[in-house]
VEXMI-599536 format. One record per residue (C-alpha): residue in one letter; residue number from 1; x, y, z. Coordinates in pm, whole numbers, padded with zeros to 5 digits. Each point is the difference from the previous one (the first is absolute). Layout:
residues N
REC palo mimi      x      y      z
REC    A  NUM      X      Y      Z
...
END
This chain:
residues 427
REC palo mimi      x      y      z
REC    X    1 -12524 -08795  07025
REC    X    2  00123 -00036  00357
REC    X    3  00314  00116  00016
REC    X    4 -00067  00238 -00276
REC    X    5 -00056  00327  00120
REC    X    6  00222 -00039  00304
REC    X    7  00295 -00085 -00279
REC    X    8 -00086  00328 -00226
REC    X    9 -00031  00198  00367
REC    X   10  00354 -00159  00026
REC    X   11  00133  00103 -00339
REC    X   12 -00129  00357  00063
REC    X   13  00134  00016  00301
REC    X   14  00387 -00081 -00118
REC    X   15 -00053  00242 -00290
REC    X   16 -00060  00293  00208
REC    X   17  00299 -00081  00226
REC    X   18  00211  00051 -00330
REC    X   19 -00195  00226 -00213
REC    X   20  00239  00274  00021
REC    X   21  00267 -00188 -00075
REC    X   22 -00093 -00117 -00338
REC    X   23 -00141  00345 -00070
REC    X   24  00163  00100 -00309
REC    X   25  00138 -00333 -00113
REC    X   26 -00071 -00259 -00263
REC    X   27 -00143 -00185  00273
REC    X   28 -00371  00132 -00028
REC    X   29 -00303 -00079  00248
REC    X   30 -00250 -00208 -00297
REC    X   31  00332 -00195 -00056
REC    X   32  00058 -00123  00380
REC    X   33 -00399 -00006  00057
REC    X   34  00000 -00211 -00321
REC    X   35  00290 -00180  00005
REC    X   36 -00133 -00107  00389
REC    X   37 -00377 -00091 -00100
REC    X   38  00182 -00258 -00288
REC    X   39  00200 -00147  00296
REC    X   40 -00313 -00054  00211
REC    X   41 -00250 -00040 -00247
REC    X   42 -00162 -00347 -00104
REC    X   43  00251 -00087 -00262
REC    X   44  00318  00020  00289
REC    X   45 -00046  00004  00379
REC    X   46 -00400 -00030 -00008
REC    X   47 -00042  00226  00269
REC    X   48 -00169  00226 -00156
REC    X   49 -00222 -00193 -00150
REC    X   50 -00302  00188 -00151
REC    X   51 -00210 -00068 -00277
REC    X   52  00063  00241 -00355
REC    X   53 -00448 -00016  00001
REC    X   54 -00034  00034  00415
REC    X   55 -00212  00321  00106
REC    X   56  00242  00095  00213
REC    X   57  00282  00049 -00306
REC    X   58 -00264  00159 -00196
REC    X   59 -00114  00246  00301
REC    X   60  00390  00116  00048
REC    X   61  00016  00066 -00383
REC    X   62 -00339  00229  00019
REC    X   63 -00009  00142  00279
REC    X   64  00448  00108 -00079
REC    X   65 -00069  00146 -00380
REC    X   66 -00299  00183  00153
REC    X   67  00195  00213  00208
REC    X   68  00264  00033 -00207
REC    X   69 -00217  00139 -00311
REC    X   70 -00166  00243  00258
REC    X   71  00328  00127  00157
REC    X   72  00122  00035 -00364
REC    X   73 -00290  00179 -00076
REC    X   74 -00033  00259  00263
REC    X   75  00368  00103 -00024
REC    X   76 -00073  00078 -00437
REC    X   77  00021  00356  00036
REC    X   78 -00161  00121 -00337
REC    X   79  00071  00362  00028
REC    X   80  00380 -00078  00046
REC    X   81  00025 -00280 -00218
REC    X   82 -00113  00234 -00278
REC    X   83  00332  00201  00063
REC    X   84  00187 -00376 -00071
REC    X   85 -00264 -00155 -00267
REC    X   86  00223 -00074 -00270
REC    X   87  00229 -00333  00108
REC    X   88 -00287 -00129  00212
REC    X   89 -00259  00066 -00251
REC    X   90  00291 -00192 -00277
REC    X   91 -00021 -00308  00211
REC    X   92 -00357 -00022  00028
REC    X   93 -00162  00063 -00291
REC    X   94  00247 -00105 -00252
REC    X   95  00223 -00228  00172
REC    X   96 -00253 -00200  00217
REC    X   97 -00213 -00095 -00316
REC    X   98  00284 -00081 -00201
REC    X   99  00103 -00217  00266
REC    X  100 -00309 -00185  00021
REC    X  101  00019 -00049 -00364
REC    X  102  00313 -00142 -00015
REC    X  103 -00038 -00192  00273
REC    X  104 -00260 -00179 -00176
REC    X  105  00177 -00027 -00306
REC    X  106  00272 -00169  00168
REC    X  107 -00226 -00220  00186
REC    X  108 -00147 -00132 -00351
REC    X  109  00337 -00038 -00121
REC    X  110  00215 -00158  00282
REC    X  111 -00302 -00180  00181
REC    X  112 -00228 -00137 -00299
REC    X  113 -00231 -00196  00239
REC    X  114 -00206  00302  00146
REC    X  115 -00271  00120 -00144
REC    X  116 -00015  00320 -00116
REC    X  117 -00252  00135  00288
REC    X  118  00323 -00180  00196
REC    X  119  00292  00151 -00149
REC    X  120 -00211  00385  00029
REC    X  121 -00097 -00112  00358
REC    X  122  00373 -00094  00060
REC    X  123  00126  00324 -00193
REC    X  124 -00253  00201  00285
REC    X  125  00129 -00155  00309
REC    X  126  00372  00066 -00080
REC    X  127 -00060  00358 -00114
REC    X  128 -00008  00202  00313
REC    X  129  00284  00080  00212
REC    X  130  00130 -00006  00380
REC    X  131  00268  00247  00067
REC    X  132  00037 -00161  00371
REC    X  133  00222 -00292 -00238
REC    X  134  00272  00230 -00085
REC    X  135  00016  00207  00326
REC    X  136  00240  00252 -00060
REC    X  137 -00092  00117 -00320
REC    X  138 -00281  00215  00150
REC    X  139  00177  00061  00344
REC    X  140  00393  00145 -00109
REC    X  141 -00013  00385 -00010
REC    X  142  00287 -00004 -00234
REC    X  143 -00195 -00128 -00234
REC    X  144 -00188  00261 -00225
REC    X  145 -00304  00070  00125
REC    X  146 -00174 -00002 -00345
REC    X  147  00111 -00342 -00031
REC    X  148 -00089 -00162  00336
REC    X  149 -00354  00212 -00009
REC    X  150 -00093 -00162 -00304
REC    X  151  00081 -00348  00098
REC    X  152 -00167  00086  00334
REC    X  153 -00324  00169 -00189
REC    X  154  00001 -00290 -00278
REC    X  155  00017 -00263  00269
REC    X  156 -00285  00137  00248
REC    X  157 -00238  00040 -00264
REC    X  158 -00003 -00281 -00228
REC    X  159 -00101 -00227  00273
REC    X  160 -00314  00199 -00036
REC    X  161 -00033 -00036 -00378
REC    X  162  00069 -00350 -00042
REC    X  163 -00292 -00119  00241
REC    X  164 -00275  00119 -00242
REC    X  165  00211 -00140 -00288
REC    X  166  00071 -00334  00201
REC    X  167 -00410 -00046  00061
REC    X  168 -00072  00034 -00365
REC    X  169  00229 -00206 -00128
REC    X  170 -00025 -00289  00234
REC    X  171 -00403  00016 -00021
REC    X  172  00094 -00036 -00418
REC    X  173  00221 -00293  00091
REC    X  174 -00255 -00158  00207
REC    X  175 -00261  00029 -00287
REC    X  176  00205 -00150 -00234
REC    X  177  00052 -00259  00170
REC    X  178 -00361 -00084  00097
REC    X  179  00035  00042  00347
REC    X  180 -00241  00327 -00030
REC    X  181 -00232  00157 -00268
REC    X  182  00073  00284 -00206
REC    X  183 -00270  00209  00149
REC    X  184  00048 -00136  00363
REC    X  185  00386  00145 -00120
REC    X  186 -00124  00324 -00070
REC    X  187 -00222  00070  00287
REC    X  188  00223 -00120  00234
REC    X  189  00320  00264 -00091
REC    X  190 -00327  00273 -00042
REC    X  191 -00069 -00070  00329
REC    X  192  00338 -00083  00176
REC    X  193  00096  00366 -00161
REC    X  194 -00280  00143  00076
REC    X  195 -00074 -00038  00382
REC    X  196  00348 -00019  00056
REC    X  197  00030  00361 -00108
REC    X  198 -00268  00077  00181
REC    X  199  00069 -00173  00290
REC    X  200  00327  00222  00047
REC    X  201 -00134  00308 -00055
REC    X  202 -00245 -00094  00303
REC    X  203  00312 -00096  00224
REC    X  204  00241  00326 -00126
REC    X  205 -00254  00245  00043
REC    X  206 -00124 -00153  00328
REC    X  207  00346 -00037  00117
REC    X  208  00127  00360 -00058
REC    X  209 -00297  00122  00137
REC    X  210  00053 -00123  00353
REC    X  211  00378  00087 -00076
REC    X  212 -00036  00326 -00095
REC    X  213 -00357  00109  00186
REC    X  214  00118 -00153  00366
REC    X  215  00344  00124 -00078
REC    X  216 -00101  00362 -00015
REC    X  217 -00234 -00045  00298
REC    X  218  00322 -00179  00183
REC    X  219 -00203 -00216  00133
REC    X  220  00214 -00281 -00225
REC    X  221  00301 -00169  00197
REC    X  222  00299 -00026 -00150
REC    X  223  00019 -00364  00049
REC    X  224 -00387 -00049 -00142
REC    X  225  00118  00179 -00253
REC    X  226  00311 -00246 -00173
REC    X  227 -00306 -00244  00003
REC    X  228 -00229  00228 -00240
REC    X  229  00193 -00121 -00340
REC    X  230  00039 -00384  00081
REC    X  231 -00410 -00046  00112
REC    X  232 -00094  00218 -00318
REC    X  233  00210 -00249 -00186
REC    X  234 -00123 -00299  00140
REC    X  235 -00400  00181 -00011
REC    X  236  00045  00035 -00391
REC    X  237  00145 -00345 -00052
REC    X  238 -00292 -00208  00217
REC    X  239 -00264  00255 -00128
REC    X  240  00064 -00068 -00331
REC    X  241  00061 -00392  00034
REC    X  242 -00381 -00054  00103
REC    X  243 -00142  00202 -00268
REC    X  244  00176 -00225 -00288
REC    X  245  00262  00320 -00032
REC    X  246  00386 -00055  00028
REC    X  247  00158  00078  00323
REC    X  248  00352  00134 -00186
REC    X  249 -00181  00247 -00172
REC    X  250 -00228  00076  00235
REC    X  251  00340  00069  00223
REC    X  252  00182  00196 -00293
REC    X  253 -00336  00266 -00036
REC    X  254 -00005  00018  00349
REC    X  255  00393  00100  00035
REC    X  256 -00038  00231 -00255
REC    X  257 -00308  00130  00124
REC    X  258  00105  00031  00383
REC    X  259  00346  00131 -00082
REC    X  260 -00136  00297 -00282
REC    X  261 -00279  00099  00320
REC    X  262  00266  00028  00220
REC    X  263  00254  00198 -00152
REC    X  264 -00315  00215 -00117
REC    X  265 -00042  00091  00338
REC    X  266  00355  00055  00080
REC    X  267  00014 -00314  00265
REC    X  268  00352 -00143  00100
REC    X  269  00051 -00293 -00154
REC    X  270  00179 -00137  00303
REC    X  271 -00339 -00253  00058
REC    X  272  00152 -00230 -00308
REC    X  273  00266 -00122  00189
REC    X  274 -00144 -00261  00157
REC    X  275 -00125 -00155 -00348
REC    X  276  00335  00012 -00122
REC    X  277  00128 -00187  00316
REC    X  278 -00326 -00271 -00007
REC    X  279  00070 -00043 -00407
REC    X  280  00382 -00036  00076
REC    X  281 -00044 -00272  00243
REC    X  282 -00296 -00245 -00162
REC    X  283  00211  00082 -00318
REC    X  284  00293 -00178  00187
REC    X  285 -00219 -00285  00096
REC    X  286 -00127  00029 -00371
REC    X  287  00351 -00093 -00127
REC    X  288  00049 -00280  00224
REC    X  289 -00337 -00195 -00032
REC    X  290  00142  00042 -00429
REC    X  291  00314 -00222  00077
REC    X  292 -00194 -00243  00206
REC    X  293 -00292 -00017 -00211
REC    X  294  00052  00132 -00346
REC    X  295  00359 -00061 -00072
REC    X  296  00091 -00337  00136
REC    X  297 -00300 -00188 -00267
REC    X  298  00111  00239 -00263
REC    X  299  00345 -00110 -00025
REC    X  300 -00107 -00364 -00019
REC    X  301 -00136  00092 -00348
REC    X  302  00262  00199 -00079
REC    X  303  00056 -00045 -00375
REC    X  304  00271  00198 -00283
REC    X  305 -00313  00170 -00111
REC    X  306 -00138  00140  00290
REC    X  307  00344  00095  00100
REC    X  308  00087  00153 -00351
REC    X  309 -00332  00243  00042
REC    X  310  00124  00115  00385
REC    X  311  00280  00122 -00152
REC    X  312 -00185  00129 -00342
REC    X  313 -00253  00202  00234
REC    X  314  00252  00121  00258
REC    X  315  00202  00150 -00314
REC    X  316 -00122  00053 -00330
REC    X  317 -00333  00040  00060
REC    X  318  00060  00254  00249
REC    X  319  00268  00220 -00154
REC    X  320 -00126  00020 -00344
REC    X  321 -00365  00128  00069
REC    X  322  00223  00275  00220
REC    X  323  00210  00058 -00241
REC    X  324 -00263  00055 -00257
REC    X  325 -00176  00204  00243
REC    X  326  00272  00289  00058
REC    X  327  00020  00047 -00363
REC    X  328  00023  00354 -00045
REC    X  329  00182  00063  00367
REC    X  330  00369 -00068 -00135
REC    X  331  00032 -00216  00290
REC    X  332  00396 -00092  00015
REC    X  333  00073 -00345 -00005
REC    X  334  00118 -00117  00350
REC    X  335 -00348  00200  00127
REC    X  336 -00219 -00205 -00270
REC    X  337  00200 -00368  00136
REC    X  338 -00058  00114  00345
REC    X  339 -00325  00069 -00054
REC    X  340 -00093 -00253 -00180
REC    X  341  00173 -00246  00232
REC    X  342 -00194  00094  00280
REC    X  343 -00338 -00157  00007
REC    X  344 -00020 -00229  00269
REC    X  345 -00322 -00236  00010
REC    X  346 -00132 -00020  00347
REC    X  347 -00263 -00043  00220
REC    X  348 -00287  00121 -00293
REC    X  349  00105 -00266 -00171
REC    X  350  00013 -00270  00314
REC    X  351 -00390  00085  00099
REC    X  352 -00106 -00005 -00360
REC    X  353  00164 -00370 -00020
REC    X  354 -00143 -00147  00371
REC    X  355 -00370  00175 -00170
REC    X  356  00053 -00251 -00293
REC    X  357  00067 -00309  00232
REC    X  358 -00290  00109  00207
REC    X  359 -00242 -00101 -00348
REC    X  360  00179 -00360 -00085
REC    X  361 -00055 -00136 -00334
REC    X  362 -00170  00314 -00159
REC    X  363  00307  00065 -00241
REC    X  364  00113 -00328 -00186
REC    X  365  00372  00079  00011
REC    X  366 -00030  00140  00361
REC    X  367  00292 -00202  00161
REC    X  368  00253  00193 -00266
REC    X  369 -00148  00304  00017
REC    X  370  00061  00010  00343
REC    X  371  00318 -00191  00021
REC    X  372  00140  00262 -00274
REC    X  373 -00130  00294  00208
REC    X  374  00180 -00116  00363
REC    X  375  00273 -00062 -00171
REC    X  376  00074  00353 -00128
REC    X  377 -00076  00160  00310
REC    X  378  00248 -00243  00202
REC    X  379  00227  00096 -00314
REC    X  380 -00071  00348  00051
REC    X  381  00071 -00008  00385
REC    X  382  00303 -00104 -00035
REC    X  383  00160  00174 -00324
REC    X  384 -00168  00322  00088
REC    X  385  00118 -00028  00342
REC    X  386  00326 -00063 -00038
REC    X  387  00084  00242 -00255
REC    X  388 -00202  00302  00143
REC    X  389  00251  00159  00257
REC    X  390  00289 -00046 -00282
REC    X  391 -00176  00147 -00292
REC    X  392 -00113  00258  00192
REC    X  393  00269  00112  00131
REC    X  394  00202 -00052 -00314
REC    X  395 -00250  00201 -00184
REC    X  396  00009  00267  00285
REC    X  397  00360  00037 -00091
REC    X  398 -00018  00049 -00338
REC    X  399 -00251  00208 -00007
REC    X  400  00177  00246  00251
REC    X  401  00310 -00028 -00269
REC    X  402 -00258  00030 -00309
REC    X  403 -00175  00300  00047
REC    X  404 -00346  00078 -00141
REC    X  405 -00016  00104 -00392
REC    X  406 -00178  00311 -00087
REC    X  407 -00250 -00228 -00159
REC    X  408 -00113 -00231  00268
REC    X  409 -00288  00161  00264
REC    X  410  00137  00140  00303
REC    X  411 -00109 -00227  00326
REC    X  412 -00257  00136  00202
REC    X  413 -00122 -00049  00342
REC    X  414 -00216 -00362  00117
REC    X  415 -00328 -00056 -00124
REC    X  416 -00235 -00275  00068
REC    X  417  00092 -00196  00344
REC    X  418  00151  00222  00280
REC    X  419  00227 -00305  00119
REC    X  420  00236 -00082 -00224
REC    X  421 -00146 -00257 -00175
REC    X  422 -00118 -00368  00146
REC    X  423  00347 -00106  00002
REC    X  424  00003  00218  00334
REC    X  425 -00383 -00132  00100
REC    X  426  00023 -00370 -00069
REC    X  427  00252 -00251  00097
END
């Protein structure tokens, strides 16, 4: 733990220094930051040389997804989204279930160990997406805006969706395997939903008021003012965490809350930049403690099996559910593969794994569960990496040679975040 943080300090250092330069190429920032922590983690160099269960890793995780899912939140737009609803709307409530479910079909298929509480709660921590993997999918303007708004919508909100799903399932796993009753079960996901909901009401309302009511009184300074979003964020998350709610949905409501107040009152939204920028950076840090930690261990167990589901997941059970999902659209087929291809498993799906170490021995098949699950996000990191700035731009093209059919929607302006997407916010 020594040299630790003065090696990551390090790391983010050299990154910036060439941050523009790999702007735009395969070479993304999760691949160096990951790529790096793997190198320095306890598996390689041993410098950094953290624990996958010490409070610190666990504390980086939190307190990261917790801004994130607020940021996402206040930038959802829902009076402009409405204008967009159809691709987004695809994604989420067709596609994401579908991919849960045959995520955990494939899990009982390809990896017959788990449980079936293990192969749902596997099938749940896989499911949401980070468009920060594939950069320049959500950033290229050539790209049709349709297209990169739904990947960019799809991607900020299911974050959001999975965390209620994620405490469900895993308290179902847990009972099954003894660790906790079935009513202990229950009242713990009433209550972790319950006050965390609550909780970020609380912090959104409170939040935009002193936003919007000191604002209009200008007795707010601009530079106060960048700090309003990230202490509501981090007010819902330790609000809720005392009361027995969750923090990530106590930091979701709140986003949502804070951000529908704001525009409300017509306020700039100029104050979220400085969420974006803290979420960016501890999502940077994020990546690297994954290589060092995570990663290393996980390809030590490395088996066909775990590797044959990466690559299940990362394909088939993403582009079928969004296939199925824009029946009806007349999607064309390069725009369904691209679409399809493009669902990069991030840092949703990193917390949700370090939360699972944090409980040891609760889930019997734990170790593959979790080796399975780093696994497809290191997959991920790479594959979607790599191919994001060619695809893109490939697809640009032929979409600029392939013009629109009468029978495909028009695009339409951005709905949901007003940055393009996370790939733009986080590393």
């Amino acid at each position: 733990m020594t040299w630790a943080l003065p090696a990551i300090a390090v790391v983010l250092l050299g990154f910036a220094g060439i941050s523009r330069r790999v702007a735009g190429t395969p070479i993304t920032a999760p691949i160096v930051f990951t790529v790096t922590g793997l190198l320095l983690g306890v598996e390689a160099a041993g410098v950094v040389d953290v624990h996958a269960t010490a409070e610190i890793v666990k504390l980086l995780a939190e307190v990261t997804l917790a801004l994130v899912l607020f940021s996402d939140a206040a930038h959802v737009d829902l009076a402009e989204l409405r204008t967009e609803i159809s691709l987004p709307a695809r994604l989420l409530g067709i596609g994401l279930p579908l991919t849960i479910a045959a995520g955990f079909g494939a899990a009982a298929i390809v990896l017959g160990d788990l449980a079936w509480p293990e192969a749902l709660l596997l099938a749940v921590i896989l499911a949401p997406t980070d468009a920060a993997l594939g950069q320049a999918v959500v950033t290229l303007p050539v790209l049709p805006m349709r297209i990169r708004q739904g990947l960019n919508v799809e991607s900020g909100l299911n974050d959001g969706i999975c965390v209620p799903l994620f405490l469900i399932v895993l308290a179902i796993a847990q009972a099954e395997a003894g660790a906790i009753g079935d009513g202990a079960a229950a009242r713990l996901v009433t209550e972790q939903i319950g006050y965390g909901v609550v909780a970020g009401v609380v912090a959104g309302v409170l939040a935009a008021t002193v936003l919007v009511t000191a604002g209009r009184r200008h007795a707010l300074d601009p530079l106060w003012a960048h700090t309003v979003p990230v202490t509501a964020a981090l007010l819902a998350y330790t609000a809720a965490v005392p009361l027995g709610g969750s923090g990530f949905i106590a930091a979701f409501v709140g986003g949502l809350t804070f951000g529908a107040l704001r525009r409300r009152a017509d306020v700039d939204d100029d104050a979220g930049h400085m969420i974006d920028e803290t979420g960016d950076l501890f999502s940077a840090v994020t990546f690297i403690v994954f290589g060092a930690v995570l990663l290393g261990p996980a390809l030590g167990s490395l088996s066909w099996a775990v590797l044959g589901y990466a690559v299940v997941s990362l394909t088939v059970v993403r582009m079928i559910p969004v296939a199925l999902s824009l029946v009806g659209t007349h999607p064309r087929a390069p725009t369904l593969a691209f679409l399809g291809w493009f669902g990069p498993r991030g840092l949703a799906t990193i917390v949700f794994a370090i939360l699972i170490v944090e409980e040891p021995g609760e889930l019997p098949h734990e170790e593959l569960l979790l080796t399975t699950a780093v696994i497809t996000i290191a997959l991920s990191v790479l594959a979607h990496g790599l191919t994001a700035a060619p695809l893109a731009a490939r697809y640009a093209a032929w979409a600029r040679a392939h013009p629109r059919p009468e029978n495909e929607p028009p695009p339409t302006r951005a709905g949901g975040s007003r940055h393009p997407g996370r790939g733009v916010r986080r590393p």
